[in-house]
C-alpha positions in Angstrom: 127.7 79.2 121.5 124.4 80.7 122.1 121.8 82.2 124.3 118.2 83.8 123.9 116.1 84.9 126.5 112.4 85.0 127.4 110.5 87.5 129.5 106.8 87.7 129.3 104.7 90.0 131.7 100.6 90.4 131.8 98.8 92.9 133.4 95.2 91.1 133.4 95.9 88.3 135.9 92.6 86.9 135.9 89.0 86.7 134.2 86.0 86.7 136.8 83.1 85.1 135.1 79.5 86.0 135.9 77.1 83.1 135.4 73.2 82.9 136.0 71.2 80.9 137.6 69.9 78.9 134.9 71.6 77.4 131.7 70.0 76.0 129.0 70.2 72.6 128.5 71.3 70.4 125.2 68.6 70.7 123.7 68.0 74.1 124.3 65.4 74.1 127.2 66.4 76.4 130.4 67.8 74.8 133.8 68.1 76.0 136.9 71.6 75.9 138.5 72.2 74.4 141.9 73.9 77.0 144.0 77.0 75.2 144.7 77.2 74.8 141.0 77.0 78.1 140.1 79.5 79.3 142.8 82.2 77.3 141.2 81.0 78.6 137.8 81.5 82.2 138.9 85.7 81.4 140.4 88.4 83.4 138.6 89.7 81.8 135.8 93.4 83.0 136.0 95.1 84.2 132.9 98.8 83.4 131.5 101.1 84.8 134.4 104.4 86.3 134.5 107.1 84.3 133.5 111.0 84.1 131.9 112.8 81.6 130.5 116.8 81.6 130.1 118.6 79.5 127.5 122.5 78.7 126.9 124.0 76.1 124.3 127.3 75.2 123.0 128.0 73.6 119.5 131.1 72.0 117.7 131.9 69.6 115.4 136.0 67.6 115.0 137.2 66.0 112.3 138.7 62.7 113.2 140.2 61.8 110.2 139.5 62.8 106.6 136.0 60.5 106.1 134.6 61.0 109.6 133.3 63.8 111.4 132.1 64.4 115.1 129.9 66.9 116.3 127.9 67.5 119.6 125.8 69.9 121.3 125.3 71.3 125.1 122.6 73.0 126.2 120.6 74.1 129.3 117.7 76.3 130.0 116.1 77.4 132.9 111.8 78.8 133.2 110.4 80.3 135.9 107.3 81.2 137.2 106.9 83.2 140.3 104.0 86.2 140.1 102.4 87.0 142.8 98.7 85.5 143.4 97.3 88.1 145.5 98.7 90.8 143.0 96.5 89.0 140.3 93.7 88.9 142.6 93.7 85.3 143.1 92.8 84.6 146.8 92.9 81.1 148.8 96.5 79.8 148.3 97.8 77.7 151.2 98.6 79.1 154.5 102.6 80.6 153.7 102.1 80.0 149.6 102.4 83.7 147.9 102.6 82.5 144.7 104.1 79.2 142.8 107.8 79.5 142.3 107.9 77.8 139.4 111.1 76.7 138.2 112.0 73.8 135.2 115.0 73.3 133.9 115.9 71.6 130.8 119.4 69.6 130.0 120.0 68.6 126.6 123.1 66.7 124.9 123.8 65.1 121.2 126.6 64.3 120.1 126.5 62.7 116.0 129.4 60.9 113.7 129.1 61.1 109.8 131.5 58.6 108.0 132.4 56.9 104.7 134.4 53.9 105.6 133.7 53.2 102.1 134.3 54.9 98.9 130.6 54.0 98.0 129.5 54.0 101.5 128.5 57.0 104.3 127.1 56.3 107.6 125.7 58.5 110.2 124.7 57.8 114.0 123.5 60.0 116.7 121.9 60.5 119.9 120.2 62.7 121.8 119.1 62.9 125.8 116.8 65.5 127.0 116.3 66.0 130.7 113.2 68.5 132.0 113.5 68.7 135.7 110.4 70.3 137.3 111.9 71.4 140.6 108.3 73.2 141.8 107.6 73.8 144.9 104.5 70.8 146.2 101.5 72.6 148.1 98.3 71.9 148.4 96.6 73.8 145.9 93.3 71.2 145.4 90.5 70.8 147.8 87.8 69.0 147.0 85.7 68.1 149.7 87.5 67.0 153.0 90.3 65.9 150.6 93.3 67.7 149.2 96.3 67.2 147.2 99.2 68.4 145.8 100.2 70.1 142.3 102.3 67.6 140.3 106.2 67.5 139.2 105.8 66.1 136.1 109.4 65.6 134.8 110.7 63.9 131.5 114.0 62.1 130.2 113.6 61.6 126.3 116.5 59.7 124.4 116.4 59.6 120.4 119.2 57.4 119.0 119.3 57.0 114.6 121.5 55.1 113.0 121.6 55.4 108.8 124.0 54.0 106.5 123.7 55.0 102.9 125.1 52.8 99.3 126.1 53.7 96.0 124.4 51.1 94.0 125.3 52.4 90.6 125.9 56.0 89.0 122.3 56.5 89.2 120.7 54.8 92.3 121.5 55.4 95.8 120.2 52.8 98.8 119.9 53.9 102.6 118.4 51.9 105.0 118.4 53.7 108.1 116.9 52.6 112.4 115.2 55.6 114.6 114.9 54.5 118.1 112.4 57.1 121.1 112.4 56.3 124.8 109.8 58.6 126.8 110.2 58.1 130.6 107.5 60.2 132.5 109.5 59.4 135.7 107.3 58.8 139.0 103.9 60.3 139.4 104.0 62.7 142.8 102.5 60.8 145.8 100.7 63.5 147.2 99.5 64.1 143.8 95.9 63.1 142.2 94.7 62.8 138.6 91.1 62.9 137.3 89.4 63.1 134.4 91.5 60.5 132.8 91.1 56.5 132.6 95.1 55.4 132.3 98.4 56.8 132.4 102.0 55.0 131.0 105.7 56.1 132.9 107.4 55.2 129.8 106.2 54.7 125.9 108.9 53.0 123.6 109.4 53.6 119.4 111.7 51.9 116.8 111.5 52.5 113.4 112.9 51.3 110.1 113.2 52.9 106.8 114.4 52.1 103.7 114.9 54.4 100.5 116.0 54.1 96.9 117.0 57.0 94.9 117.6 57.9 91.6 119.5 61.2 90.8 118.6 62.9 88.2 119.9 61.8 84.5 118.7 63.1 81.6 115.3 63.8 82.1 113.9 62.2 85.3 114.6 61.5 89.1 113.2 60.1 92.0 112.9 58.5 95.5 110.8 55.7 97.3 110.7 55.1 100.7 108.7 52.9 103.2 109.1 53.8 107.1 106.8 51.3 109.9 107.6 52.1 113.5 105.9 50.5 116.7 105.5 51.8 119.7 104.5 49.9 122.9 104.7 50.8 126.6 105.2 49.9 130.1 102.6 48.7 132.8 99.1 51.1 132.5 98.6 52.9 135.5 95.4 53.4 136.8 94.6 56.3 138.9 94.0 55.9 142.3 90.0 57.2 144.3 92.4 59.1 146.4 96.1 60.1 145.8 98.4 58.5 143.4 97.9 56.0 141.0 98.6 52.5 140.9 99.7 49.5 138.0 97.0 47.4 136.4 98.1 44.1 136.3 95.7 42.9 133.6 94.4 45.6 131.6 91.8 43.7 129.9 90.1 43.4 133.8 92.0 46.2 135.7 89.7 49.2 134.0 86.2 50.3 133.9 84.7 48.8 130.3 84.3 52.8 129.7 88.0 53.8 130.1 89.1 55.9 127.4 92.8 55.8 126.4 95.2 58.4 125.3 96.6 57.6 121.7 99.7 59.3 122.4 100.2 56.7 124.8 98.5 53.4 123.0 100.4 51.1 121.1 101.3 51.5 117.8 102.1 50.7 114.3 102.8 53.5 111.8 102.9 52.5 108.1 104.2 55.2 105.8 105.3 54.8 102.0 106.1 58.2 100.1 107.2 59.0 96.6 108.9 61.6 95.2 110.0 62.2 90.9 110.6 65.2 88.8 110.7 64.7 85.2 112.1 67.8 82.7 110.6 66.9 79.5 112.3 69.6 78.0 114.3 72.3 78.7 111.5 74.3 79.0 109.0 72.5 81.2 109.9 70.5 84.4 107.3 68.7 86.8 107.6 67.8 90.3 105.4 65.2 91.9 104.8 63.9 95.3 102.5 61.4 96.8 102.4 59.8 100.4 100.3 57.3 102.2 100.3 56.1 106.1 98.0 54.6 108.5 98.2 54.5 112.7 96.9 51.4 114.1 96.2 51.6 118.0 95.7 48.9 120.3 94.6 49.6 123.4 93.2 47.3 126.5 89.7 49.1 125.6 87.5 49.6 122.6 86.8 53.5 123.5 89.8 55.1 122.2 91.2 55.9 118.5 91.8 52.6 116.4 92.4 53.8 113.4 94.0 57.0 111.7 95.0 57.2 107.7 96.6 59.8 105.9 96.8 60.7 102.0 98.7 63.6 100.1 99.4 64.2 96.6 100.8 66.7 95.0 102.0 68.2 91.5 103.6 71.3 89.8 105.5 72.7 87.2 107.1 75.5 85.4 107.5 76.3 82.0 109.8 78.8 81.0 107.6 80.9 77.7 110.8 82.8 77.1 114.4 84.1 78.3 111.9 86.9 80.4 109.0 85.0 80.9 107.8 82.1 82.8 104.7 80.5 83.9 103.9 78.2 87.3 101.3 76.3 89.2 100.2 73.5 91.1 97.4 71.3 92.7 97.5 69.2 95.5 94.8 67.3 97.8 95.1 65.6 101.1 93.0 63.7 103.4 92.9 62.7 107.1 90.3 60.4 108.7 90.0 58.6 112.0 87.6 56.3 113.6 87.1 56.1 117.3 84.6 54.8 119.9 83.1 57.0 122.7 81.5 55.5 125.7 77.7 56.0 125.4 77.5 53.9 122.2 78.9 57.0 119.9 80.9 55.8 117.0 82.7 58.8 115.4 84.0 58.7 111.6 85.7 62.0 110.9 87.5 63.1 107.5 89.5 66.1 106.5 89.7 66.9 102.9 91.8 69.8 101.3 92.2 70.8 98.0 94.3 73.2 96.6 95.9 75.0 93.6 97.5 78.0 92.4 98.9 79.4 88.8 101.2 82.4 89.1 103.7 83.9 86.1 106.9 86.3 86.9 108.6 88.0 84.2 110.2 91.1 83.5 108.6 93.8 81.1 111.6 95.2 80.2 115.3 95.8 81.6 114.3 97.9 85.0 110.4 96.1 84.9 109.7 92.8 87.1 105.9 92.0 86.9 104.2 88.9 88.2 101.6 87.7 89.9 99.3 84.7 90.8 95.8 83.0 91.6 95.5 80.8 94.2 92.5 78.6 96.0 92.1 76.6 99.0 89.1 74.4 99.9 88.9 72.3 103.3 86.3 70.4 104.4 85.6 68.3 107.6 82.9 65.8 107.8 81.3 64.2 111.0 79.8 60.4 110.8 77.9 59.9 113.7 76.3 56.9 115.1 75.5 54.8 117.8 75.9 51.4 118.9 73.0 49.5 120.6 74.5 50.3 123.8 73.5 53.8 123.4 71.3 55.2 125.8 67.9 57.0 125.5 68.8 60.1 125.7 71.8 59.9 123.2 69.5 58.4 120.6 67.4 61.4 121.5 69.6 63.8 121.2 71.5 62.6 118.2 67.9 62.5 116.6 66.9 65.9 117.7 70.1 67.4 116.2 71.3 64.5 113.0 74.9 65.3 114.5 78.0 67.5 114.0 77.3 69.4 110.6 80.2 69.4 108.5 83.1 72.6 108.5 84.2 73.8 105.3 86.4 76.5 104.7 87.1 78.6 101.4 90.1 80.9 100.1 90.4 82.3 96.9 93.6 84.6 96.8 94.8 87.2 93.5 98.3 88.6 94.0 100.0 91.3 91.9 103.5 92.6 91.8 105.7 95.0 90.4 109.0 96.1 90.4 110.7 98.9 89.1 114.9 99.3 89.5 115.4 103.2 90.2 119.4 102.4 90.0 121.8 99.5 90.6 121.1 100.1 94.4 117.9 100.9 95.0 114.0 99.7 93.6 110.3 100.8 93.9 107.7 97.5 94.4 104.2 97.6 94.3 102.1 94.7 95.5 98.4 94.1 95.4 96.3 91.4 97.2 92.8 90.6 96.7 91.1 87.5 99.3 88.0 86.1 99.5 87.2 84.0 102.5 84.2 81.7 103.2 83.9 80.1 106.6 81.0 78.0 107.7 80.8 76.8 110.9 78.4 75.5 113.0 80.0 76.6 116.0 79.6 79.9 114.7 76.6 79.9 112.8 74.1 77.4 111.8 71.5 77.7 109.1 71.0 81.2 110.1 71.5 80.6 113.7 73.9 82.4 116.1 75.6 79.8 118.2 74.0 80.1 121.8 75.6 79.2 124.7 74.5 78.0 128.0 73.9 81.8 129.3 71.9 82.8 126.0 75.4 84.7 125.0 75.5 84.6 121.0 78.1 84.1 119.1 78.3 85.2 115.1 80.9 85.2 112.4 80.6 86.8 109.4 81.1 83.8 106.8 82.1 85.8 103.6 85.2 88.5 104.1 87.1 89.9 101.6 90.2 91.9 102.1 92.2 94.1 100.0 95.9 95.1 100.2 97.8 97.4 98.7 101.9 98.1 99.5 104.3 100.4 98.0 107.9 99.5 99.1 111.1 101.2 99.0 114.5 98.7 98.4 118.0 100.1 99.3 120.7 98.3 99.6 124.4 98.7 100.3 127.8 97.1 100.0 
């Protein structure tokens, strides 16, 4: 049994902007602000409040007989939320609301069974319900207008069941085929409630996947696993938000929506490939390598053509270690992965973007003699993100104008190279003296930051600046002691 605790308190309790009258526009030239603009500009923005959160759980496991085993898990937690608002200098709550009395509380239970009904076969099954109650208090905190609604309970059941059984094949290879199922049920939206902002919403998103692996332990020299996962996910009727309060189901998606509804891909259908390997391979005694790749891709369907469609993923990896001598040894790696999705804005963009990182390292430990542990390594890291942007032919003017004034999003790319030094010196059987040194160098170029030798400006004529080279140096001297 367990329980933690959470108490956060924060003296600032809100951040009270000071806008102009005039902003400059996207393309840099100054506009004047309308006044009711600007007076919703300059409203306290209010900062993380006081809060606590209290958490209690219970674990066991039984075994039923000698090849299968039960265990289970209890929990409950409880958050809360109840600072004053005129003590943060927040003013205009409704008439008898001193602040929100937030409360959420959290049920969770799993219970699990690992068996081998078979000498060459083991199964394992579990599930697991979560249930996040928002019990806040509804006022009506939004006025817009003559209109007004409520704040929104937004509570959440989620059920995970997985069921794996796993098969000896032989002395070397090991089968498992395994089913993940994920049930998301957003429960009701609140009546008095309104949503904007947003094109669709689901109550309840669905997921089953299936895996299979084969594995081969290691004999001799080598070992290894493959294994291929695809899941779907799909979802119940699209909810479309209501002009006023509420929202309301869309029979026909494909004719419900406006043609520029943009849809979540956390809630759009979809089908996850994913095949990974895994081998290590020992040579000789001395050497050993480790190697890694994996591949998946997200397919979305959703009722419109502005959303994410695509998503792909890549990651390979290698390292090793050779062992010089009985006191020395040498290790390193190298590794490059890639993300990219494509997605359609309304407005005729068409967004590409691509995340590449490469990285590796070489480090070798030792010891320089019987009380002497020396080591160190060299490591470097090099990301880069790249925007394609384009437009479609239903872009309008002033897209094509800007996108022609600025040739897009320039790319991000981010730099470390790292040295780190060690030694160690044994003063007695108990006690040790280690040094450490650290020498980084970062490069960070950003155009949100800094653009060929431009400041980022923003609307106000505020600059922002970051230096894009920064070194840093580190040296520690530490004291070991220990004790029976």
């Amino acid at each position: 049994g367990g329980y933690y605790g959470s108490f956060y308190n924060n003296s600032n309790g809100a951040l009270r902007p000071v806008v102009p009258g005039s902003l400059n526009g996207s393309l840099g030239n100054l506009l004047p602000l309308s006044a009711g603009l600007q007076g919703i500009l300059n409203q306290p923005v209010a900062l993380p409040p006081d809060n606590a959160a209290h958490h209690f759980d219970i674990a066991g496991n039984y075994a039923l007989t000698p090849t299968m085993r039960a265990n289970f898990k209890l929990a409950y937690s409880r958050a809360t939320q109840d600072q004053d608002f005129v003590g943060t200098g927040l003013a205009g709550a409704p008439a008898g609301v001193f602040s929100l009395d937030g409360k959420v509380n959290t049920t969770l239970a799993q219970v699990g069974i690992s068996a081998r009904p078979l000498p060459k076969l083991s199964v394992i099954a579990e599930v697991r319900y979560e249930d996040k109650d928002d019990k806040t208090p509804l006022a009506l905190y939004n006025v817009e207008g003559t209109s007004s609604y409520t704040n929104r309970n937004y509570s959440r059941q989620r059920t995970r069941g997985k069921l794996e059984g796993s098969y000896q094949l032989s002395s070397s290879y090991r089968g498992t085929v395994g089913v993940d199922y994920e049930l998301i049920d957003r429960q009701d939206f609140t009546p008095s409630s309104a949503v904007a902002g947003i094109s669709a919403l689901r109550y309840e998103t669905e997921e089953t996947s299936f895996r299979v692996e084969l594995r081969r332990r290691m004999t001799e020299t080598f070992s290894g696993a493959i294994s291929f996962i695809t899941s779907d996910r799909d979802g119940s009727t699209w909810l479309r938000p209501n002009s006023g309060l509420g929202v309301s189901p869309v029979a026909d998606p494909a004719t419900g929506f406006f043609s520029t509804a943009i849809f979540s891909p956390t809630l759009a259908d979809r089908r996850r490939d994913k095949i990974k390997l895994l081998a290590t391979w020992q040579p000789t005694e001395a050497l050993s390598l480790q190697f890694s790749a994996e591949d998946g891709r997200d397919k979305f369907s959703a009722p419109s053509a502005y959303a994410v469609r695509r998503a792909d993923m890549d990651f390979y990896n290698a390292d090793f270690n050779y062992v010089v001598s009985s006191a020395w040894s040498v290790n390193g790696y190298a590794s490059r992965s890639k993300q990219s999705l494509d997605q359609a804005r309304p407005g005729g963009y068409v967004i590409g973007y691509d995340n590449t990182s490469t990285a590796f390292g070489l480090g070798v430990a030792g010891k320089a003699g019987e009380k002497i542990d020396l080591g160190g390594n060299v490591s470097y890291l090099n990301d880069k993100s790249v925007y394609a942007q384009s437009l479609d032919v239903t872009a309008a003017g002033a897209n094509a104008a800007l996108l022609a004034a600025t040739g897009g999003l320039p790319d991000i790319r981010f730099q470390r190279t790292e040295v780190r030094l060690f030694g160690k010196y044994a003063l007695s059987k108990r006690s040790s003296m280690r040094l450490d040194g650290i020498y980084q160098r970062v490069k960070f170029d950003d155009w949100a930051y800094d653009y060929n030798g431009l400041p980022f400006t923003f609307s106000d004529n505020t600059t922002l600046s970051l230096q894009q080279v920064q070194n840093v140096t580190f040296v520690g001297l530490t004291y070991v002691y220990t004790w029976p």
